[in-house]
KOLDO-695621 format. One record per residue: residue number from 1; z negated, x negated, y negated of N, C-alpha, C, CB in turn. Coordinates in steps of 0.1 Angstrom, whole numbers, plus 5000, padded with zeros to 4 digits. Glycine has a CB too. Layout:
N
<node NUM <Z X Y> <Z X Y> <Z X Y> <Z X Y>>,
...
***
This chain:
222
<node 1 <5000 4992 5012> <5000 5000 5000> <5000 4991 4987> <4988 5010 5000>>,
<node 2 <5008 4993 4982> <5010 4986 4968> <5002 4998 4954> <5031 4983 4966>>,
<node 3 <4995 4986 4952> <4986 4996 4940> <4991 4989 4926> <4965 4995 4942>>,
<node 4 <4991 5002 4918> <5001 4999 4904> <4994 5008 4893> <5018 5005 4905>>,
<node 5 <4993 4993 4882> <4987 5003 4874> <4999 5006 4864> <4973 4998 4866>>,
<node 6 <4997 5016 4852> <5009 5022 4843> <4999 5019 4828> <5015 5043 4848>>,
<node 7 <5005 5007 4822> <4999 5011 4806> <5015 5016 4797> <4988 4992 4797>>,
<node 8 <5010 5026 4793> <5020 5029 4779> <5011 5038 4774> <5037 5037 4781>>,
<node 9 <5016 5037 4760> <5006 5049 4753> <5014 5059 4750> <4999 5046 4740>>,
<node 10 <5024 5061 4759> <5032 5079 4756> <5027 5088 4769> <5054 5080 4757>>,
<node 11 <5016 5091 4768> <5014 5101 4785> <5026 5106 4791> <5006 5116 4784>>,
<node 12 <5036 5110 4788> <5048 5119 4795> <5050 5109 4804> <5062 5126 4786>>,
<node 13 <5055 5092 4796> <5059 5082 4802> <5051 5081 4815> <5059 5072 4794>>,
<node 14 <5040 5079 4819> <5029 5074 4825> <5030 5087 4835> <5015 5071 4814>>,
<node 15 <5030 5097 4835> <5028 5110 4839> <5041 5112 4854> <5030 5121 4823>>,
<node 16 <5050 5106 4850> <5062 5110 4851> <5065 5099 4864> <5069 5109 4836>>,
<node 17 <5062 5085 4860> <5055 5072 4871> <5047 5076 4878> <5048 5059 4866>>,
<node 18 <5038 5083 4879> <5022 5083 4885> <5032 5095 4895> <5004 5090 4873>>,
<node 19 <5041 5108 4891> <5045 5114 4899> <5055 5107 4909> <5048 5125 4894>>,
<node 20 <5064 5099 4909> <5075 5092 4911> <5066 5081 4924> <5083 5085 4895>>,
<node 21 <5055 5077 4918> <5049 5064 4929> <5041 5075 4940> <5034 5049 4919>>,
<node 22 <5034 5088 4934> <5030 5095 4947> <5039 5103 4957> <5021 5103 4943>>,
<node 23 <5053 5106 4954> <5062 5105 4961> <5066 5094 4973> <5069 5106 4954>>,
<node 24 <5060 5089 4972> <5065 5071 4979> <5051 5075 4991> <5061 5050 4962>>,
<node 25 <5053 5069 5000> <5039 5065 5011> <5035 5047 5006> <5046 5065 5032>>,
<node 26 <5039 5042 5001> <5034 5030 4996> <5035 5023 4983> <5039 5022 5003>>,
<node 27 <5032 5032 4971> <5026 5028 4961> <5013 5039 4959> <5035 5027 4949>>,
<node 28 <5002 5028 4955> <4993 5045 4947> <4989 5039 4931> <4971 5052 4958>>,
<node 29 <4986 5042 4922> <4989 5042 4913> <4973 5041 4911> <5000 5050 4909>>,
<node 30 <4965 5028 4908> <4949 5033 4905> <4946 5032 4896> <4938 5027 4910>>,
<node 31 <4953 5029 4882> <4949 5031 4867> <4963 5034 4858> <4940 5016 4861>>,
<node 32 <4959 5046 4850> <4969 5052 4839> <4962 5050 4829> <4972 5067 4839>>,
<node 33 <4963 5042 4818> <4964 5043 4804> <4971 5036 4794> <4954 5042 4800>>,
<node 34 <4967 5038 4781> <4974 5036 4766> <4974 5018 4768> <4963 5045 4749>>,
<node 35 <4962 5010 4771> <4958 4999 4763> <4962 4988 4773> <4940 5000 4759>>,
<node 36 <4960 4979 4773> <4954 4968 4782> <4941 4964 4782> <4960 4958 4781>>,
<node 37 <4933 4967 4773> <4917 4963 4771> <4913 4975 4777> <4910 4961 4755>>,
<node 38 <4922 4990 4778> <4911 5000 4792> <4914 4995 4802> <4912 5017 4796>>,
<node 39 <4925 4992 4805> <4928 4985 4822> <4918 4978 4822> <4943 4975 4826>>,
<node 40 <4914 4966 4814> <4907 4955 4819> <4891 4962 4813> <4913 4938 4812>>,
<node 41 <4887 4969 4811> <4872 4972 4811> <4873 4980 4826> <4865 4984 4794>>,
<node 42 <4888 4988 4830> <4880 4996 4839> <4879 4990 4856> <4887 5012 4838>>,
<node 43 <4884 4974 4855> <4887 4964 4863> <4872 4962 4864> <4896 4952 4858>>,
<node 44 <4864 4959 4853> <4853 4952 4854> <4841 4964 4853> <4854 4940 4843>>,
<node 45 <4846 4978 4848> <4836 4991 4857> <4833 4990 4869> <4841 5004 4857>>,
<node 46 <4847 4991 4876> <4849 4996 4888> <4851 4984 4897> <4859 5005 4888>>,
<node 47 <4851 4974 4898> <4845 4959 4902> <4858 4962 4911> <4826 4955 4909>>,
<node 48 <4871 4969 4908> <4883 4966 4912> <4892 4957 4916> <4885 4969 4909>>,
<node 49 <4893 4955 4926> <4902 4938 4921> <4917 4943 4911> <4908 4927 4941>>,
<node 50 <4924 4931 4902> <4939 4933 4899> <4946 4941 4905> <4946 4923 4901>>,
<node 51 <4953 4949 4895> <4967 4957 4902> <4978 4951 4910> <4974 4962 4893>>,
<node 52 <4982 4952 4922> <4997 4946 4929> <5004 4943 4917> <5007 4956 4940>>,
<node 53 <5010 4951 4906> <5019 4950 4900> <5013 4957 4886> <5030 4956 4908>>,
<node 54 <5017 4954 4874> <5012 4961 4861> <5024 4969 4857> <5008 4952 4849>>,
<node 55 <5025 4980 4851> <5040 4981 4844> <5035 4988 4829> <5053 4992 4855>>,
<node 56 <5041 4982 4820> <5036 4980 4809> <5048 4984 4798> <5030 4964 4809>>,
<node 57 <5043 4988 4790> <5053 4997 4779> <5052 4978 4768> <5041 5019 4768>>,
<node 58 <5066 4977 4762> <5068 4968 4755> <5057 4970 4739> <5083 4968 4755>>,
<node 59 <5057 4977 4735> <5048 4982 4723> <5039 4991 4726> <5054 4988 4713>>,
<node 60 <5027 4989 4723> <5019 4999 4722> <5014 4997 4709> <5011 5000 4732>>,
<node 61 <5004 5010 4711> <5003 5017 4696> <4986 5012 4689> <5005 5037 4697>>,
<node 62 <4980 4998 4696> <4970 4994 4692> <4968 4985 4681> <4966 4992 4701>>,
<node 63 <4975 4981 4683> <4982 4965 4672> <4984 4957 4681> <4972 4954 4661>>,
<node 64 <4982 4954 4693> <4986 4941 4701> <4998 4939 4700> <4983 4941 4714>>,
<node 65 <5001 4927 4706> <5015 4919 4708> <5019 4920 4724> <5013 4902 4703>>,
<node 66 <5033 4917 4723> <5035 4916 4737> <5033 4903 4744> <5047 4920 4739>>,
<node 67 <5028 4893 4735> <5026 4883 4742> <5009 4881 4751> <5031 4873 4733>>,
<node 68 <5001 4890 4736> <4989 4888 4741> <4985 4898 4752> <4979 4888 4729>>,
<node 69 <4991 4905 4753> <4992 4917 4763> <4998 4914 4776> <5001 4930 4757>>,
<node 70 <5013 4903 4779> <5016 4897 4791> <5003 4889 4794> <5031 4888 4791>>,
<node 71 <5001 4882 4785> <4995 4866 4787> <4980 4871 4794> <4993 4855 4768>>,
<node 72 <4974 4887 4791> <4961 4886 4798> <4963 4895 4811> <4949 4892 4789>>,
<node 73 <4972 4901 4813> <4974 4908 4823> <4978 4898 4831> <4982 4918 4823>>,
<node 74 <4980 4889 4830> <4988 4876 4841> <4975 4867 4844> <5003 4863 4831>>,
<node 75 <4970 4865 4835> <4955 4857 4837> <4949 4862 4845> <4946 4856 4826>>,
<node 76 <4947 4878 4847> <4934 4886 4853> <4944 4889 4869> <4929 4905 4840>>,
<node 77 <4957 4884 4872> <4956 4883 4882> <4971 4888 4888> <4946 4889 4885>>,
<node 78 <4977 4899 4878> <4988 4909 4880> <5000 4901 4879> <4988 4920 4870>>,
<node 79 <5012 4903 4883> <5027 4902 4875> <5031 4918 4869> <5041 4896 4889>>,
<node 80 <5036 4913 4856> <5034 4927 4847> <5053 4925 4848> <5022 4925 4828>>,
<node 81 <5057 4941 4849> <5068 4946 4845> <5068 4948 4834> <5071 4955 4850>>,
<node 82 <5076 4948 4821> <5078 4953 4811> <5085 4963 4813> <5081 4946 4803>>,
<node 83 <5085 4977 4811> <5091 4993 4811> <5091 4996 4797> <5081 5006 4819>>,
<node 84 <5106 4990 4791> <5108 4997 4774> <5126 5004 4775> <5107 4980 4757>>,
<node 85 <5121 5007 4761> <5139 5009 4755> <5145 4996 4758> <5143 5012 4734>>,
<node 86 <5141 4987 4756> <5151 4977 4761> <5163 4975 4745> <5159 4984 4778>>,
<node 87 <5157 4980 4734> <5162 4979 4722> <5160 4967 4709> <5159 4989 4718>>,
<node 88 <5150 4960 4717> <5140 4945 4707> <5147 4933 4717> <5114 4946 4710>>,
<node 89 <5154 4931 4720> <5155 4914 4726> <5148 4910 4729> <5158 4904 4720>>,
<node 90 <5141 4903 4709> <5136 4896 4709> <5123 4899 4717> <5136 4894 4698>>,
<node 91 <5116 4909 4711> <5105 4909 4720> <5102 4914 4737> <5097 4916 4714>>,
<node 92 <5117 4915 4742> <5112 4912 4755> <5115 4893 4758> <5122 4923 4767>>,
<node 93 <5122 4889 4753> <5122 4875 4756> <5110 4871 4748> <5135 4867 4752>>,
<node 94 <5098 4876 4743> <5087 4872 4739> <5075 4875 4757> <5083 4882 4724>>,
<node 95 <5084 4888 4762> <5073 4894 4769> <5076 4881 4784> <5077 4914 4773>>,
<node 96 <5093 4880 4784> <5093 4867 4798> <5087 4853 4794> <5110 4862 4804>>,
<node 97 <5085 4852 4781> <5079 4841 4778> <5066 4837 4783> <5080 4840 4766>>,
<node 98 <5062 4852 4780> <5048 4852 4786> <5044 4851 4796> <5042 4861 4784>>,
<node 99 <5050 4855 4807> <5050 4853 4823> <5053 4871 4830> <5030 4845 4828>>,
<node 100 <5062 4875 4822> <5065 4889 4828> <5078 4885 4837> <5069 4902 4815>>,
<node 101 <5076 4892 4849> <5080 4892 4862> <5095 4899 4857> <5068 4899 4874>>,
<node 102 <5096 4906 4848> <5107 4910 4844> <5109 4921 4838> <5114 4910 4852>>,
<node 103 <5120 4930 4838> <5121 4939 4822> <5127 4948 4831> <5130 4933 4806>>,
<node 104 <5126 4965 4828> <5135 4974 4834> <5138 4983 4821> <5129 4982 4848>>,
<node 105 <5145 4990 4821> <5144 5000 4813> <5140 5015 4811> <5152 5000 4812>>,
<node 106 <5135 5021 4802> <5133 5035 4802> <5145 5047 4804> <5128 5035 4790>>,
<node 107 <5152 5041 4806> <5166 5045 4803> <5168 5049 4820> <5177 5032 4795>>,
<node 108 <5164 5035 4830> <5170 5038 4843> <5165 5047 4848> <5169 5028 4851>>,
<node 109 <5167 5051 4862> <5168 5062 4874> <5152 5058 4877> <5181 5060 4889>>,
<node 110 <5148 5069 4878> <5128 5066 4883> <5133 5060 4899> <5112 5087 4885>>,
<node 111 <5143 5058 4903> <5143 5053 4920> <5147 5040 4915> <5156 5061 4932>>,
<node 112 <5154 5035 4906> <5152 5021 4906> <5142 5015 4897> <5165 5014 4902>>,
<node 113 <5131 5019 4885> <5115 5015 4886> <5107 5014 4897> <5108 5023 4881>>,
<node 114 <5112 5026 4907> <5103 5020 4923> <5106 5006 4927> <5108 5029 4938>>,
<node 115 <5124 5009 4926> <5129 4996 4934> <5124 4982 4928> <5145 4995 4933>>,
<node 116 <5124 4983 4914> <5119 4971 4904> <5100 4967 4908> <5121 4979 4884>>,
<node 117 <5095 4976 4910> <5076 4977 4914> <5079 4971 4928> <5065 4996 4914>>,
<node 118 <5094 4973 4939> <5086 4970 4950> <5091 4957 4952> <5086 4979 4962>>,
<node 119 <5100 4951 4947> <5104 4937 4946> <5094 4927 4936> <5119 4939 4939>>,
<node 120 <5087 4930 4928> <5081 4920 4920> <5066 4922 4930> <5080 4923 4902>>,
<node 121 <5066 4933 4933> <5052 4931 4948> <5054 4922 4956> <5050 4943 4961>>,
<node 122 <5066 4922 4961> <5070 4911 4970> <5072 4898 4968> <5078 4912 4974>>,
<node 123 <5063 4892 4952> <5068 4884 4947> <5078 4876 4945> <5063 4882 4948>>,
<node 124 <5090 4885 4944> <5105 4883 4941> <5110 4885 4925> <5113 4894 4950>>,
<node 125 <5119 4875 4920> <5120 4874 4907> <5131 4890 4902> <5126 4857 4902>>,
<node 126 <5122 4893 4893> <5131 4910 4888> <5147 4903 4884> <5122 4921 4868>>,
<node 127 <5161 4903 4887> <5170 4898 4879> <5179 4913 4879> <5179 4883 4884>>,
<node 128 <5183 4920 4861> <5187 4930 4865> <5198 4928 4847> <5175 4944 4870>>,
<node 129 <5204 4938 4845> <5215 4939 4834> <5200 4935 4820> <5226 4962 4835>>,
<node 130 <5194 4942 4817> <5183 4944 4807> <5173 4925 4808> <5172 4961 4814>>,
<node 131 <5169 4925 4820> <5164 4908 4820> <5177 4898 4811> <5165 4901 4840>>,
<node 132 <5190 4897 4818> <5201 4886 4816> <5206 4891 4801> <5214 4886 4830>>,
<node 133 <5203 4905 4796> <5209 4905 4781> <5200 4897 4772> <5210 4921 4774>>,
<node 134 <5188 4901 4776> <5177 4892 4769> <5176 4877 4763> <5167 4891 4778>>,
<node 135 <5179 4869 4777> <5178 4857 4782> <5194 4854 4772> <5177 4857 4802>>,
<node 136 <5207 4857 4775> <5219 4855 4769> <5215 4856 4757> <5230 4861 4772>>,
<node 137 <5209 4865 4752> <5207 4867 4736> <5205 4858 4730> <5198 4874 4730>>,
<node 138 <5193 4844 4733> <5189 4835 4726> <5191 4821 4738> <5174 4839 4720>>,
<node 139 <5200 4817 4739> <5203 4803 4745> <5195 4791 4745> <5211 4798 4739>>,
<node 140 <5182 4795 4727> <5170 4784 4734> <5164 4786 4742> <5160 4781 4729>>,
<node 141 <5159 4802 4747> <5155 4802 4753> <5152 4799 4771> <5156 4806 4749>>,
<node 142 <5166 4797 4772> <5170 4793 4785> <5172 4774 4784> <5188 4802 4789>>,
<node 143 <5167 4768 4770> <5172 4753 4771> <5155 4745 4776> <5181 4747 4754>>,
<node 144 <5154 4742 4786> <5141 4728 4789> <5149 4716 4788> <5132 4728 4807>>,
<node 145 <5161 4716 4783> <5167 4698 4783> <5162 4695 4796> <5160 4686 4770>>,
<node 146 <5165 4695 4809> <5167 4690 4821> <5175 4681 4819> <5169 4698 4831>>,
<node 147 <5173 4668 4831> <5183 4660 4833> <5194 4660 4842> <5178 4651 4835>>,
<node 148 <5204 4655 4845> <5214 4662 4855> <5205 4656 4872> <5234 4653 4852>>,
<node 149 <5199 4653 4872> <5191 4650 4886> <5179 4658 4888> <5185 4634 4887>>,
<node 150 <5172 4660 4877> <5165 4672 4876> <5170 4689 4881> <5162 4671 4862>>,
<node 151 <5178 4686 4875> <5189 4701 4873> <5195 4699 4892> <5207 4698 4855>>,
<node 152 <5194 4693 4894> <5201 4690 4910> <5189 4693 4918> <5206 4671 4914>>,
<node 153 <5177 4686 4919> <5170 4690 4925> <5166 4704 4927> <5164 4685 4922>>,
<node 154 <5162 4708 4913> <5160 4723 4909> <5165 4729 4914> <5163 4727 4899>>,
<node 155 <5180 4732 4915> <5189 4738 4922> <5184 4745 4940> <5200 4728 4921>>,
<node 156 <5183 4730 4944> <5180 4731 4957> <5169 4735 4961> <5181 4721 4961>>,
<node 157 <5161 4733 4953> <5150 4737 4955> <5146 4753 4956> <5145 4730 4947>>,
<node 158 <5149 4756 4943> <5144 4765 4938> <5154 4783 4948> <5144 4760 4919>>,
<node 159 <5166 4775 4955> <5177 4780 4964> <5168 4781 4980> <5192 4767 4964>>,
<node 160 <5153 4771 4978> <5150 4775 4987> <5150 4767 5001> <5155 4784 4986>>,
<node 161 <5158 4750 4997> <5150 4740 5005> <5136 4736 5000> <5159 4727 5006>>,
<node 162 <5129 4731 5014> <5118 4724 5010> <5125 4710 5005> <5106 4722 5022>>,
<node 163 <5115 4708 4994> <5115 4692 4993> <5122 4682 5001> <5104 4687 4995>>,
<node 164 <5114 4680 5014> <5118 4674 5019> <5132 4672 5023> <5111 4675 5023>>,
<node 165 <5138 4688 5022> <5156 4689 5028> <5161 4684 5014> <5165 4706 5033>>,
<node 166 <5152 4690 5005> <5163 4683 4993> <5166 4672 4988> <5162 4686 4983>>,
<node 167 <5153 4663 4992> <5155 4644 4992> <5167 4643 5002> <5139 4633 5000>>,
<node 168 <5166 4645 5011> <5176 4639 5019> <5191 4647 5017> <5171 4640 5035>>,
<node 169 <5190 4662 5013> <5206 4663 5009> <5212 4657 4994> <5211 4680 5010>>,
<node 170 <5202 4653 4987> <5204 4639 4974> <5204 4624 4973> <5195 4640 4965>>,
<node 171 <5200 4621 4987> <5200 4607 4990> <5185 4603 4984> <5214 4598 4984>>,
<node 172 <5177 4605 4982> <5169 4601 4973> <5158 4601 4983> <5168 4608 4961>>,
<node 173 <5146 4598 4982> <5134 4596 4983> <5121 4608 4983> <5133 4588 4973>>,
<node 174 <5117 4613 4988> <5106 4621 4991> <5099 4624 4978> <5097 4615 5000>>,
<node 175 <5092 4607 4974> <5090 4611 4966> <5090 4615 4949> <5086 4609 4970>>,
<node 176 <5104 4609 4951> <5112 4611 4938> <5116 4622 4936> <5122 4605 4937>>,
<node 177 <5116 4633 4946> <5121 4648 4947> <5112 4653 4942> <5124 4654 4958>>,
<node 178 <5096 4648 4944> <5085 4659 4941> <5081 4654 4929> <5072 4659 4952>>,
<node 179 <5089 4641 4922> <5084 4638 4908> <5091 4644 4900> <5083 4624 4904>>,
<node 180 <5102 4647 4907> <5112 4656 4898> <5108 4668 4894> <5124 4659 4904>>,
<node 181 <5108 4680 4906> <5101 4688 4904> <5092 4688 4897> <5097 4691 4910>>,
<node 182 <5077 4675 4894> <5068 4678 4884> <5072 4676 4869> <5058 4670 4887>>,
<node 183 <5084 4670 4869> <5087 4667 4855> <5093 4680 4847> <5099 4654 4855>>,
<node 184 <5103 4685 4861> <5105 4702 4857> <5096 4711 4852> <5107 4709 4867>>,
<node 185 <5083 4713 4859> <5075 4719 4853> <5069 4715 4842> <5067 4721 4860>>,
<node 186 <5068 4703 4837> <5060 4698 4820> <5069 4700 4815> <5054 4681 4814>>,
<node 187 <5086 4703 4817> <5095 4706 4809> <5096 4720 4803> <5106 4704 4816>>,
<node 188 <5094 4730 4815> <5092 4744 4815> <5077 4748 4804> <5090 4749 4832>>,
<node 189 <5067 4739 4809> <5056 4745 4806> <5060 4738 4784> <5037 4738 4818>>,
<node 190 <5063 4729 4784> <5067 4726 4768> <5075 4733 4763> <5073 4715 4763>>,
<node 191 <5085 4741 4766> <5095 4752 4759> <5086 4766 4763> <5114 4752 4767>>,
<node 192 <5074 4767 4768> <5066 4781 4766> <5072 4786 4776> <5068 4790 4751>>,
<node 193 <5076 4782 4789> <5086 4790 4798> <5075 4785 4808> <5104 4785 4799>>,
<node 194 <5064 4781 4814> <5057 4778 4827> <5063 4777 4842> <5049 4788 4828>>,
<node 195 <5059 4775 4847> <5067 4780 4863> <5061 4768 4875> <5090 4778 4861>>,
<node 196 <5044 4773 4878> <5030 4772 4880> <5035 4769 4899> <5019 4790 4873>>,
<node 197 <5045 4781 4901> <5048 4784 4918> <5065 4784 4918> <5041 4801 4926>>,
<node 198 <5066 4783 4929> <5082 4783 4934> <5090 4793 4933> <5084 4780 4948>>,
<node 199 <5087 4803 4929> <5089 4816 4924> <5095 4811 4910> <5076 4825 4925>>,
<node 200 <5082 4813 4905> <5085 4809 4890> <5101 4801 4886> <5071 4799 4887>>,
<node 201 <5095 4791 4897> <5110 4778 4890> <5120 4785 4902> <5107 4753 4892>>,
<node 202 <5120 4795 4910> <5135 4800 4911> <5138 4810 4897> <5137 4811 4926>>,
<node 203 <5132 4817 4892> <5128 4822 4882> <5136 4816 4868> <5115 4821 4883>>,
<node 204 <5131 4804 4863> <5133 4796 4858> <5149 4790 4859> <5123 4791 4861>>,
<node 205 <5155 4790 4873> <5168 4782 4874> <5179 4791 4871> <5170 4774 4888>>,
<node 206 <5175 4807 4879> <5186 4820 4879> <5186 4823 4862> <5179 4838 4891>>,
<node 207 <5174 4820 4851> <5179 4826 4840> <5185 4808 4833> <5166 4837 4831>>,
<node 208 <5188 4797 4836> <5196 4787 4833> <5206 4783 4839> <5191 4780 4833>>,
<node 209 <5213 4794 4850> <5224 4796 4857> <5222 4788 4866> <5235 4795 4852>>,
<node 210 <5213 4783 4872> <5221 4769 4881> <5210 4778 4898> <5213 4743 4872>>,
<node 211 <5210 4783 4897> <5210 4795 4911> <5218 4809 4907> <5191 4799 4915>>,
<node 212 <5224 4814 4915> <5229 4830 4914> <5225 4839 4917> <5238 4833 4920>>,
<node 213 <5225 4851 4915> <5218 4857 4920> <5222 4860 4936> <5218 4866 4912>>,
<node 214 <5214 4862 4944> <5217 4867 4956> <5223 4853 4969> <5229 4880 4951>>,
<node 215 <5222 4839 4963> <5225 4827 4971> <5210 4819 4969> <5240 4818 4964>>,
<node 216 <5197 4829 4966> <5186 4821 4973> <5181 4830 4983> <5174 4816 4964>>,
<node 217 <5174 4819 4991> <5168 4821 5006> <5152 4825 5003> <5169 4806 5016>>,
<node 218 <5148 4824 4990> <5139 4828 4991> <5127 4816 4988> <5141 4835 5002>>,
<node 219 <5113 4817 4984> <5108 4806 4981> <5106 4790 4990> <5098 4812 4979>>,
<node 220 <5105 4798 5002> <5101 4787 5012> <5090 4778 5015> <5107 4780 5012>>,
<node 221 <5091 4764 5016> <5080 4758 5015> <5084 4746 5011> <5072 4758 5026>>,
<node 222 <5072 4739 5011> <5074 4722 5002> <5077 4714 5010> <5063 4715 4994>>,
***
């Protein structure tokens, strides 16, 4: 059972999810509200653990930001969807900056918001039309200045060899593969882009083109 919480502060929105996930035999839906500070008081009422998944309205109507709003729902444990118009760019490429698992729209079919909640459960990276407009919009955002051996490894990697296959299909060294990778990540984590797990830096390579969609195997191992 995949448990999901819904913050937006339009009830119809929220109302409308909560019916759509109890349709399903494997989502239940254990917290509805406006904020992210009720989610997380009623985390620490109800000595609940983190939601499987968050799905989170791009604005709400408290003053928060979307960054300070990804950035604590990610801390406390969740990968947060963003669910907007999908009309600000900018601030969804504020919201993936933050560590949002990805962006759907208000616009789509309530059967592909399921589909979007049961893929980022599975800790799979969301890639959909609304993510890649984002990401194309601003070209810095997709730049960490990798090196072309960096950007090689990455590839392979993040496609879902371990390490170890990817030293040896680069000719290189064990442990030059895994210094690469770490250089990747201080690259990622300096442009505000992180990418902590193997997820992440597949994450990380599909929105800098150098994985496709649908030609990884999936995270794997090291």
């Amino acid at each position: 059972m995949t448990r999901v919480a819904l913050i937006d502060d339009h009830e119809s929105v929220r109302l409308g999810l909560e019916a759509a996930c109890a349709r399903t035999t494997t989502k239940q839906v254990v917290f509805s509200g406006s904020t992210v500070r009720a989610y997380l008081d009623w985390r620490v009422f109800s000595a609940s653990p983190p939601a499987d998944v968050v799905v989170l309205d791009l604005t709400l109507g408290d003053g928060t930001t979307v960054t300070e709003n990804v950035t604590r729902l990610v801390r406390d444990g969740s990968p947060v969807i963003i669910h907007s118009v999908a009309d600000r760019p900018a601030a969804v490429r504020e919201a993936l900056s933050a560590g949002a698992a990805g962006v759907i729209s208000k616009s789509s079919r309530i059967e592909e918001v399921i589909d979007a909640i049961r893929t980022v459960a599975r800790g799979e990276p969301l890639d959909n039309v609304e993510w890649a407009s984002a990401v194309d919009g601003d070209r810095a955002f997709a730049d960490a200045q990798l090196s072309a051996r960096e950007r090689d490894v990455l590839r392979l990697y993040a496609a879902g060899l371990p390490l170890k296959a990817v030293a040896e299909r680069l000719g290189i060294a064990y442990s030059t593969a895994k210094e690469n990778i770490t250089r990747v990540r201080v690259k990622y984590v300096d442009v505000g882009r992180p990418a902590p797990t193997k997820v992440d830096l597949l994450r990380r390579a599909m929105e800098d083109g150098l994985v496709v969609e649908g030609t990884a195997d999936g995270p794997g191992g090291d």
